[in-house]
C-alpha positions as MATLAB code, in Angstrom:
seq = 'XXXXXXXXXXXXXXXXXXXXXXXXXXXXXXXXXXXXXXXXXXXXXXXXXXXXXXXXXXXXXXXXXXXXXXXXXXXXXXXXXXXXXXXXXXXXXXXXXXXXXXXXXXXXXXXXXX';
ca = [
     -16.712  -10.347   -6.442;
     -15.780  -13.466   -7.117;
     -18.386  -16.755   -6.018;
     -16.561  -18.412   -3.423;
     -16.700  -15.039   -1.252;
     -20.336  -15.815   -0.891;
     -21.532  -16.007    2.548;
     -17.970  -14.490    3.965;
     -18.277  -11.268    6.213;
     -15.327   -9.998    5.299;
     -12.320  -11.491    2.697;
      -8.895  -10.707    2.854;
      -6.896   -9.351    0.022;
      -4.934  -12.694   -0.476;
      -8.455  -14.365   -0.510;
      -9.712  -12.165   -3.133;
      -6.443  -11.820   -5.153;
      -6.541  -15.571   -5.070;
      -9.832  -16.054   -6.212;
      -9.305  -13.327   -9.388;
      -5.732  -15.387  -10.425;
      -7.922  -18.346  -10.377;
     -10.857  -17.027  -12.580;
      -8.229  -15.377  -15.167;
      -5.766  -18.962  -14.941;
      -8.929  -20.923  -15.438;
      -7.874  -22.917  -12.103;
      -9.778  -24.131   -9.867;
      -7.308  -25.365   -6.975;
      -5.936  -23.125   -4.164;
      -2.996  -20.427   -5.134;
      -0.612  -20.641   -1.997;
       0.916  -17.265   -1.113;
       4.522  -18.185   -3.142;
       2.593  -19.702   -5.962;
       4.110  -17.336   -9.018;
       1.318  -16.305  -11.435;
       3.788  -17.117  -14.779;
       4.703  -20.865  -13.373;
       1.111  -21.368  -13.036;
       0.105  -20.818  -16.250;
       0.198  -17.202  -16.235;
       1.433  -15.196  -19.850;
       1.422  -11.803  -21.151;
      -2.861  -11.490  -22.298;
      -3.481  -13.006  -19.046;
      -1.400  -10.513  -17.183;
      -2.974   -7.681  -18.687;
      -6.598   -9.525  -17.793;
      -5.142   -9.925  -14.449;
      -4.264   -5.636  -14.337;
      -8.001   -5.070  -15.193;
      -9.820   -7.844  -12.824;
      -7.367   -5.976  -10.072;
      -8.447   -2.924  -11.229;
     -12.108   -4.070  -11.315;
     -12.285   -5.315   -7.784;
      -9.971   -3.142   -5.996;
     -10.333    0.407   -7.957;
      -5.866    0.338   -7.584;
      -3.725    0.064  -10.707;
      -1.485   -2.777  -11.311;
       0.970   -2.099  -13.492;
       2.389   -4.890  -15.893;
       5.947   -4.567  -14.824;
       4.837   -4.505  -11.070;
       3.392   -7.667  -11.954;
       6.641   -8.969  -13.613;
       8.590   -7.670  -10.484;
       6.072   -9.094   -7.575;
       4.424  -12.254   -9.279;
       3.662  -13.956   -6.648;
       0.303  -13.902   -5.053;
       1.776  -12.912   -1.256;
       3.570  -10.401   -2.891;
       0.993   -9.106   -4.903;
      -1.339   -9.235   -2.052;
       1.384   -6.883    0.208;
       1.359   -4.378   -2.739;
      -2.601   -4.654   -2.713;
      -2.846   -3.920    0.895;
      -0.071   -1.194    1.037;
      -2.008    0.430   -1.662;
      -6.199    0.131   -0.471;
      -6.593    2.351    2.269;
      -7.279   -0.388    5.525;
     -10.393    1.386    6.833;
     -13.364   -0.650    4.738;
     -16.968   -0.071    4.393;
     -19.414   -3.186    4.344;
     -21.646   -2.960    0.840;
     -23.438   -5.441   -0.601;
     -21.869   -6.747   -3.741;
     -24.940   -8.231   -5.688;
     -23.045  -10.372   -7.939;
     -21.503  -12.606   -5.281;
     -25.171  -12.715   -3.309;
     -22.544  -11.804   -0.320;
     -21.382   -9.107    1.736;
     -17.909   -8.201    1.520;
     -15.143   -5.759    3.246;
     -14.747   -2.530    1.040;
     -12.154    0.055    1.308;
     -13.556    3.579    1.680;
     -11.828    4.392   -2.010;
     -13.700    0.878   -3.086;
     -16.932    1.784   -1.723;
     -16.884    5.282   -3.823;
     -16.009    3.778   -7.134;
     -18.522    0.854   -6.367;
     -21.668    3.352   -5.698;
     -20.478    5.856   -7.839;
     -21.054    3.967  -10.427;
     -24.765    2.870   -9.422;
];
């Protein structure tokens, strides 16, 4: 979970999302909602990085071509959300030193894993 998270209750999918493009863009200003992952920098290895972090963080596939198709961060962020079930669990997250809002199917691949 990515550092700036730290101390937050709860981060939204857009805030997360955000802070993975970010971390795989090697950026360290905001990314805006119509900010388009490819115009910022964005190419095909970092896209695939991108797929994993997603994967990583929220346990939902990303597709390559969805990214392609939706490369914006909002839209991204809408796919996200339509796809992670909206009931969350709170866990611990030990990297970040935070606590952070986990989807029920997050908080089974998280601890099923410990």
């Amino acid at each position: 979970m990515p550092d700036e998270l730290a101390g937050a209750g709860q981060a939204t999918t857009a805030e997360v999302l955000g802070s993975l493009w970010r971390a795989v863009l090697g950026i360290d200003h905001a990314v805006a909602a119509d900010d388009d992952f490819f115009a910022l920098g964005g190419h095909s290895l970092l896209a695939v990085e991108l797929t994993f972090a997603i994967f990583d963080t929220f346990g939902v596939e990303v597709s390559l071509h969805e990214l392609l198709e939706e490369p914006t961060m909002g839209s991204m962020a809408r796919l996200l959300d339509e796809r992670v079930p909206a009931s969350g669990v709170t866990a611990f997250v030990e990297d970040a030193g935070a606590f952070a809002e986990l989807s029920a199917e997050q908080a089974r691949w998280l601890f099923d894993d410990a």
